[in-house]
C-alpha positions as CSV (number, residue, x, y, z in Angstrom):
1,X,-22.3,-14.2,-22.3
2,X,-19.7,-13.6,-19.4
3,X,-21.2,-14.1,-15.9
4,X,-19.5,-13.7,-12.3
5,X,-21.8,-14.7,-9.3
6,X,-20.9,-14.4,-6.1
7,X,-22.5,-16.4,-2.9
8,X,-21.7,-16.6,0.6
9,X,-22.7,-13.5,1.9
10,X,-24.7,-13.0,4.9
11,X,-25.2,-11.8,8.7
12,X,-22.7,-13.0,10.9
13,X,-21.4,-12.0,14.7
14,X,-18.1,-10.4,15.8
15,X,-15.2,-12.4,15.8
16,X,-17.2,-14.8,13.1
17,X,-16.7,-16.4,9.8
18,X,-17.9,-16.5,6.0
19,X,-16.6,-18.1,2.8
20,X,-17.8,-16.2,0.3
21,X,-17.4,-17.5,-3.6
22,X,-17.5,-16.3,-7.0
23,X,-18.3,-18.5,-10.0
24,X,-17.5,-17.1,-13.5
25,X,-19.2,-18.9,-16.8
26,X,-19.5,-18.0,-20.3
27,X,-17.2,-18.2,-23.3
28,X,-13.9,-17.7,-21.3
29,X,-10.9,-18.6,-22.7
30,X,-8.4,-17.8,-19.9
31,X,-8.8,-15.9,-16.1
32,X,-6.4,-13.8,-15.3
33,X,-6.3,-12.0,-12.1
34,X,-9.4,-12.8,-9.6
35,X,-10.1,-10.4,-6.9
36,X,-12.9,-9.4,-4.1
37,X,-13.6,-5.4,-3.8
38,X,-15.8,-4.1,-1.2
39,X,-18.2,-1.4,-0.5
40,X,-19.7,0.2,3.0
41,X,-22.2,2.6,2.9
42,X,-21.3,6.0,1.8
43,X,-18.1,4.5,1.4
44,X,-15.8,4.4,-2.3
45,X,-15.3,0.9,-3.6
46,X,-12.2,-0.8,-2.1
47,X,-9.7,-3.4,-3.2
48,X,-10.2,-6.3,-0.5
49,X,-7.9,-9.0,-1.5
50,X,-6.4,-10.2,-5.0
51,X,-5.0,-13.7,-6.8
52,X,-2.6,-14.3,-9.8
53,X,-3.3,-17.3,-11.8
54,X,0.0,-18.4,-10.3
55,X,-2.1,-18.0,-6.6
56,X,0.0,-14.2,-5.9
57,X,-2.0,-12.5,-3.4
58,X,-2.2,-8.9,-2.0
59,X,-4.8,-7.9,0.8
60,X,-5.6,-4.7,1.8
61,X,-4.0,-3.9,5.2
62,X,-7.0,-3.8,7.1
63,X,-7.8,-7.6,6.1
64,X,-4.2,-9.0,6.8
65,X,-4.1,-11.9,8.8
66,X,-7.4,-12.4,8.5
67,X,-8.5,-13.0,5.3
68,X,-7.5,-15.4,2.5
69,X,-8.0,-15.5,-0.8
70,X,-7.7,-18.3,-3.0
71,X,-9.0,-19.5,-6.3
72,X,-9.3,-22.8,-8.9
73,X,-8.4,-21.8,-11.7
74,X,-10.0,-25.3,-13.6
75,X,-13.3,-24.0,-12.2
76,X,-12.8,-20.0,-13.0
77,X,-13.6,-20.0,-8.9
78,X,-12.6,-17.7,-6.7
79,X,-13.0,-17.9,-2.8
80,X,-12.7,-15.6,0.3
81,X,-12.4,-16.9,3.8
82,X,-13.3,-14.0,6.1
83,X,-12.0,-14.9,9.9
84,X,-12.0,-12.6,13.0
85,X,-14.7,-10.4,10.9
86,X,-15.4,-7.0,12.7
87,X,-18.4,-4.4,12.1
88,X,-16.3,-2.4,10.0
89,X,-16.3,-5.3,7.6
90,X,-19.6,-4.9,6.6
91,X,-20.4,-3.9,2.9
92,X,-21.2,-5.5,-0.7
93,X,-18.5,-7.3,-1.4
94,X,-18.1,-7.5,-5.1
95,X,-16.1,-10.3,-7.3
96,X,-13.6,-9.4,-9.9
97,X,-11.9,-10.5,-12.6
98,X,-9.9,-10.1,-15.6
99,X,-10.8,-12.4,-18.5
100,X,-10.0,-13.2,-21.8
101,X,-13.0,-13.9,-24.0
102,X,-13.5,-14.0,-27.9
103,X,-14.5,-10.1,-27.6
104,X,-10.5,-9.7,-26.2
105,X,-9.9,-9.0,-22.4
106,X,-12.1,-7.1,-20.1
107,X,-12.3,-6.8,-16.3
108,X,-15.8,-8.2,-15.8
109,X,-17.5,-7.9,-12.0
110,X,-20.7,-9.8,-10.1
111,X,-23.5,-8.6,-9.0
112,X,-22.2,-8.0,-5.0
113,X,-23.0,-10.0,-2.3
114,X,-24.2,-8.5,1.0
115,X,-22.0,-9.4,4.1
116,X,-23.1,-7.8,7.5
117,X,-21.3,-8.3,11.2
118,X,-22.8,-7.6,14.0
119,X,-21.6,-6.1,17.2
């Protein structure tokens, strides 16, 4: 069985930082693409930030500059360092990825980890 958990989350000021990772286990036979999505309240689930096995990113424009993504791809791990965070940051942020597993290749996702920032 395929798991990805995520940690890291948590309550935080303006202007703070988080690292948040995201473990994946099971009976994987390769990771593809890695990626953190996000969801506010009331909000649709967004594409926060995205890695290549190669370490390729793409961010979303609102996280430019102040986010980074970056994985190990011996450990199936995959990290997000949140800088500058901002109140508008705040949702579950969920981990993503794109394995290869002896049932084929799915996308599989974590549970979500709840990040909050404060005014």
């Amino acid at each position: 069985q395929v798991r990805l958990v995520e940690s890291g989350g948590g309550l935080v000021q303006a202007g703070g930082s988080l690292r948040l990772s995201c473990v994946a286990s099971g009976s994987i036979l390769s990771t593809n693409d890695m990626g953190w999505y996000r969801q506010g309240p009331g909000q649709q689930r967004e594409l926060v930030a995205s890695i290549t096995r190669s370490g390729s990113t793409n961010y979303a424009d609102s996280v430019k500059g102040r986010f980074n993504i970056s994985r190990v791809n011996a450990k199936n791990t995959v990290y997000l360092q949140m800088n500058s965070l901002k109140p508008e940051d705040t949702a579950v942020y969920y981990c993503n990825a794109d394995l290869w597993t002896s049932r084929g290749r799915s996308p599989y996702w974590g549970q979500g980890t709840q990040v909050t920032v404060s005014s």
